[in-house]
C-alpha positions in Angstrom: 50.4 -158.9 -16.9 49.3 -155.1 -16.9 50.5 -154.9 -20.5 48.2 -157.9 -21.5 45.0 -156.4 -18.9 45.1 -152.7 -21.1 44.9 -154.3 -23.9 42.0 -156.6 -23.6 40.2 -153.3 -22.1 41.0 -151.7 -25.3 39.8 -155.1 -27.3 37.1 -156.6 -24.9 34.3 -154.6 -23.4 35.3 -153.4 -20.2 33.2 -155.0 -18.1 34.7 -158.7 -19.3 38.1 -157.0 -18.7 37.1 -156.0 -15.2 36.2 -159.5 -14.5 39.3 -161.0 -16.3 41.3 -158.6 -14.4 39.7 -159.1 -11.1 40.0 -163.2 -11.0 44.2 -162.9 -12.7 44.6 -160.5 -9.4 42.7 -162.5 -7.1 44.6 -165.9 -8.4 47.5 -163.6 -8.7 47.8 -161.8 -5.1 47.3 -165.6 -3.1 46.2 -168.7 -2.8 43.6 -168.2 -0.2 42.3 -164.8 -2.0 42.5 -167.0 -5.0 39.7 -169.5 -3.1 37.6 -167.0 -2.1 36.3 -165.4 -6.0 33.2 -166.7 -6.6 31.0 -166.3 -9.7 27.1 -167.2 -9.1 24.8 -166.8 -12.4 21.4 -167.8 -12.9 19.9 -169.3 -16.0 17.4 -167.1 -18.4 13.8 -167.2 -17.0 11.4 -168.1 -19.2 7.2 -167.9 -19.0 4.4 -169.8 -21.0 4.9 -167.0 -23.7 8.8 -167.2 -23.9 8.7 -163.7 -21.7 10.0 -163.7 -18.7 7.2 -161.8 -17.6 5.1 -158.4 -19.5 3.5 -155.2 -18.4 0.4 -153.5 -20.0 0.0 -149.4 -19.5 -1.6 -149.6 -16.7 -0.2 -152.6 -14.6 2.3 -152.5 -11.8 5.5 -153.1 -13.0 7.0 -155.8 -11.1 10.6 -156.2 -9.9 12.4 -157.8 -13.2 14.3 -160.6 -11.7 16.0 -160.8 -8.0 19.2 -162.7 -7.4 20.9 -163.7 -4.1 24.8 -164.0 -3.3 26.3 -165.6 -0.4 29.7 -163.3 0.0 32.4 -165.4 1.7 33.6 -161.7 3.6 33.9 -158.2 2.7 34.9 -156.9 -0.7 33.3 -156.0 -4.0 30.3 -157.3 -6.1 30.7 -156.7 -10.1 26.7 -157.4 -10.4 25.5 -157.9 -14.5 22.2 -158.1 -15.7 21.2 -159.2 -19.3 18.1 -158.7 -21.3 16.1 -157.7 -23.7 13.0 -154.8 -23.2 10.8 -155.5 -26.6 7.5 -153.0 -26.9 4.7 -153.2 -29.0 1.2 -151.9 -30.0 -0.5 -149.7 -31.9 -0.7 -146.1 -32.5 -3.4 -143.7 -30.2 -4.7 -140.2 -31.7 -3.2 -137.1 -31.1 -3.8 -134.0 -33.2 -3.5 -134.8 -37.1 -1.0 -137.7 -36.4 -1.0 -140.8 -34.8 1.5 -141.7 -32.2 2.6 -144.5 -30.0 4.9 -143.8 -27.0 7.4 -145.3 -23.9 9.9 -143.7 -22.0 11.4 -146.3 -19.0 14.3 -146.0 -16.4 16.1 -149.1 -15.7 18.7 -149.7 -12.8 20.3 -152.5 -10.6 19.8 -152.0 -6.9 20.0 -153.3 -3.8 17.2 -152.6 -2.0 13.1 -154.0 -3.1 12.5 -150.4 -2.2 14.7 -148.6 -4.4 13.9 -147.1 -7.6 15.6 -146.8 -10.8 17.4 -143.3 -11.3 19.6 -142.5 -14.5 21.4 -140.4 -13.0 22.7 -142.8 -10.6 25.6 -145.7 -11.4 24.2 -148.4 -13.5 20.8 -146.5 -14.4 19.9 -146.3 -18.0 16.9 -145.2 -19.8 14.8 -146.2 -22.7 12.3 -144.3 -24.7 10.8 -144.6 -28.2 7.8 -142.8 -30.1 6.1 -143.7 -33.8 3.9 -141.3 -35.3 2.8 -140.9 -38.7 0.1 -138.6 -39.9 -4.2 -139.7 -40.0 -5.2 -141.8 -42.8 -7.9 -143.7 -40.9 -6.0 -146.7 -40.1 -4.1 -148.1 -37.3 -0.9 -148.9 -37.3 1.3 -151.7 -35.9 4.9 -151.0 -34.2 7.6 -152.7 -32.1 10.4 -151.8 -30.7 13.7 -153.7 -28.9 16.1 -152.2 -26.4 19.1 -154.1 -25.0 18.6 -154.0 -21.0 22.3 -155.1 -19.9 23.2 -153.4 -17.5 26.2 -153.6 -14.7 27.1 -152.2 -11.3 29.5 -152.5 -8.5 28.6 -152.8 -5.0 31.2 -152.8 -1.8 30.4 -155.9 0.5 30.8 -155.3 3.8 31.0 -158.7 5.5 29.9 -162.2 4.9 26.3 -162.8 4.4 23.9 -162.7 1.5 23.5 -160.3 -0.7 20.3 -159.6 -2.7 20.4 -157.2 -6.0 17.1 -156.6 -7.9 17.0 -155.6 -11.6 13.8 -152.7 -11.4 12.0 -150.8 -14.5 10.2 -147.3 -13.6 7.7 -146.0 -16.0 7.7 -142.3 -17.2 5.7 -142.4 -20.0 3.5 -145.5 -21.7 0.7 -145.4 -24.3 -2.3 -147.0 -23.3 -1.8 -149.1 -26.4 1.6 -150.3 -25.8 2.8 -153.6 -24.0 6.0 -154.9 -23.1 7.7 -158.1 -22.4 10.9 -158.8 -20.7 13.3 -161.6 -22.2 16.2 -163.4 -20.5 16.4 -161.5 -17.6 20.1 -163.2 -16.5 22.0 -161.9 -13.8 26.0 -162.7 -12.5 27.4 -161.8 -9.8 31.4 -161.6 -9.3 32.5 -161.6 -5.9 36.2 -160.8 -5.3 37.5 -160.4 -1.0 
């Protein structure tokens, strides 16, 4: 059994090893351990746009997505988000070049109040800039970032759990906008 986990963390990302591992000991170690994994996912959300929601420069950027667990007891949460950040605009003026600009911080926590940090376990950052030299016109850009991102989180003791997928601005154009897609979290409990 250890022979065949190293190798699908060599193979598989190791995230879906983690979980594979997890539920062969859980089913593994006994029956009633067995009983108690739980999975809980939630479908991609979806607004009139196909976004599951957007920001503008200078609007509030909302909590992502929210999800809440019911844990059985204490033990560990493998919490994954999915999702894709995609940016657009056009470019602003700045010296003898034109330039368009972003720079994010994404994390999953566990508390409304909690903001993103990079540094932190799960926190990841995204930033992108465009600039070409004046020649009168505007120009049109986009960009895409993959927003998957996972943590763990000990449980203490039955109850529900609530995890929150948050996006901090550093930096964004007055020009730019961005839209969240899919926005899909999981959540594997094992006692």
């Amino acid at each position: 059994m250890q022979i065949l986990i190293r190798v699908l963390i060599r193979v598989l990302h190791p995230g879906f090893a983690l979980l594979f591992s997890s539920l062969v000991w859980a089913a593994s170690s006994s029956p009633a351990a067995a009983a108690k994994v739980s999975i809980k996912t939630q479908p991609p959300c979806a607004g009139p746009t196909g976004a599951c929601l957007s920001f503008a420069a200078t609007d509030t950027i909302p909590i992502i997505r929210g999800i809440n667990f019911a844990a059985p007891g204490a033990g560990a949460a493998v919490v994954t988000f999915h999702g894709s950040l995609y940016c657009a605009g056009f470019s602003s003026t700045s010296g003898s070049s034109q330039i368009a600009r972003f720079d994010f911080v994404s994390q999953i926590v566990d508390k409304q109040s909690t903001a993103p940090d990079p540094t932190k376990a799960g926190g990841l950052r995204h930033a992108a800039s465009m600039r070409t030299l004046l020649d009168g016109t505007l120009f049109d850009w986009s960009t895409t970032f993959n927003i998957a991102s996972t943590r763990l989180f000990a449980v203490n003791g039955a109850g529900t759990q609530k995890y929150y997928f948050k996006i901090a601005r550093l930096l964004q154009d007055p020009t730019i906008t961005c839209h969240v897609y899919n926005a899909t979290f999981t959540v594997l409990f094992t006692p």
